[in-house]
C-alpha positions as CSV (number, residue, x, y, z in Angstrom):
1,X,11.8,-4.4,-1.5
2,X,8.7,-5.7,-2.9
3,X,7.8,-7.5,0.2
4,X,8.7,-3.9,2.4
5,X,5.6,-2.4,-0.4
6,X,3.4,-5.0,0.6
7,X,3.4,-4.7,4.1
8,X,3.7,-1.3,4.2
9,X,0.5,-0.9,1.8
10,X,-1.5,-3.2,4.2
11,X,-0.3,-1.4,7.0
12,X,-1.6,2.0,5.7
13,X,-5.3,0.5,4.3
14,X,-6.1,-1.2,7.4
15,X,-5.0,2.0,9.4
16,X,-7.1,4.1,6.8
17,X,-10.0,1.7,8.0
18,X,-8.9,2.0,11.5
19,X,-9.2,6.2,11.0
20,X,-12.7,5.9,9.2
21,X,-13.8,3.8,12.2
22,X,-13.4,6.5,14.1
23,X,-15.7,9.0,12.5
24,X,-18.4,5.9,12.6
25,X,-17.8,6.3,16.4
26,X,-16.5,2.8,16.9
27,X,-13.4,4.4,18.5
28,X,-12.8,7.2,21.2
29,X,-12.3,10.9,19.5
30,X,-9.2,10.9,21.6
31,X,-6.9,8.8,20.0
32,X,-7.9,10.8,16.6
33,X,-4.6,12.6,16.6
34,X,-2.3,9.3,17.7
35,X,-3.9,7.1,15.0
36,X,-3.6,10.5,12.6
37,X,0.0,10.5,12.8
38,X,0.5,6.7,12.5
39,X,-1.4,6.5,9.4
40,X,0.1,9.9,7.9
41,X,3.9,8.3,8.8
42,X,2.8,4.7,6.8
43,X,0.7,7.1,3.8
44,X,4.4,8.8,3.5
45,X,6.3,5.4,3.4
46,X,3.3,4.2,1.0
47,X,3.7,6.7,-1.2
48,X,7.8,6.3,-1.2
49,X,7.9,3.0,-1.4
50,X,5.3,2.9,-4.2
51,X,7.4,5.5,-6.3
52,X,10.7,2.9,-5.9
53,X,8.8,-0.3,-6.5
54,X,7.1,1.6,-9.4
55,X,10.8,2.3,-10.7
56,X,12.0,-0.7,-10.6
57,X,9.2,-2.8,-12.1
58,X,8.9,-0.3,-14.9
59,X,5.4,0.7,-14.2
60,X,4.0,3.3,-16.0
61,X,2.8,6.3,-14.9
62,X,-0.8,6.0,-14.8
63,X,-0.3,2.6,-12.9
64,X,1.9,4.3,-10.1
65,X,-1.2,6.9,-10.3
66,X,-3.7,4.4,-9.7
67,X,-2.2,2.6,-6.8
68,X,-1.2,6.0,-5.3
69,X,-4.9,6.5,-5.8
70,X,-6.0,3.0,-4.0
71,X,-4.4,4.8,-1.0
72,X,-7.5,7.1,-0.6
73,X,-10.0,4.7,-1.1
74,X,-11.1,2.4,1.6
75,X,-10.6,-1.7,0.6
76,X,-8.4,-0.4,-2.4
77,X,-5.7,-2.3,-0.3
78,X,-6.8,-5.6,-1.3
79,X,-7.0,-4.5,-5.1
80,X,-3.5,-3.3,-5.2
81,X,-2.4,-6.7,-2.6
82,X,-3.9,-9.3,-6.0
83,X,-2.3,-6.6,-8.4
84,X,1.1,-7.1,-6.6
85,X,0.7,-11.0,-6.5
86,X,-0.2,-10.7,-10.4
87,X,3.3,-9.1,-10.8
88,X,4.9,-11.3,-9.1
89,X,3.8,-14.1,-10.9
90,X,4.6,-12.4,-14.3
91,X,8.2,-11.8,-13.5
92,X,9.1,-15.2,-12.1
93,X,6.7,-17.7,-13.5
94,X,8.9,-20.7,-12.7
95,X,11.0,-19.1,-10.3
96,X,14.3,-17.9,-12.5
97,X,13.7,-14.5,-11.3
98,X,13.7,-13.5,-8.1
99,X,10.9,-10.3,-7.5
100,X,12.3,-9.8,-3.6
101,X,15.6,-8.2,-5.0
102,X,14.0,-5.7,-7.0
């Protein structure tokens, strides 16, 4: 599951970037509404995903909050990418625990 959260929140911040490129006119205007509704679909399974992962690790509310949060901000991908690795580490420091089945 954890693994699912993680390539789902790169998917979404590099097709945030991908959107923003757009209005910087490195990309056509006409695939505005094609690349729209891929990153909308992978914000929606970002923001799911993020609610069960949340759930599961026992995250509190303002942390759910600010990786929602990171979702809107461009580069907050990589911040919430190290903060995932750091809770990996802390629930399976010499491997007893497996994160992947959470």
């Amino acid at each position: 599951m954890l693994t699912l959260f993680r390539i789902t929140s790169l998917l979404e911040g590099l097709s945030y970037l991908v959107i923003l490129s757009v209005t910087m006119g490195l990309i056509s205007r006409e695939l505005v509404f094609t690349l729209g509704m891929a990153h909308g679909a992978l914000f929606m399974g970002y923001f799911l995903m993020s609610l069960i992962v949340s759930h599961k690790l026992g995250w509190s509310v303002v942390t759910w909050l600010l990786v929602l949060a990171a979702a809107v901000i461009p580069l907050a991908f990589i911040l919430v990418e190290l903060f995932i690795q750091k809770q990996m580490r802390a629930h399976a420091p010499d491997g007893t625990q497996n994160v992947e089945t959470v």
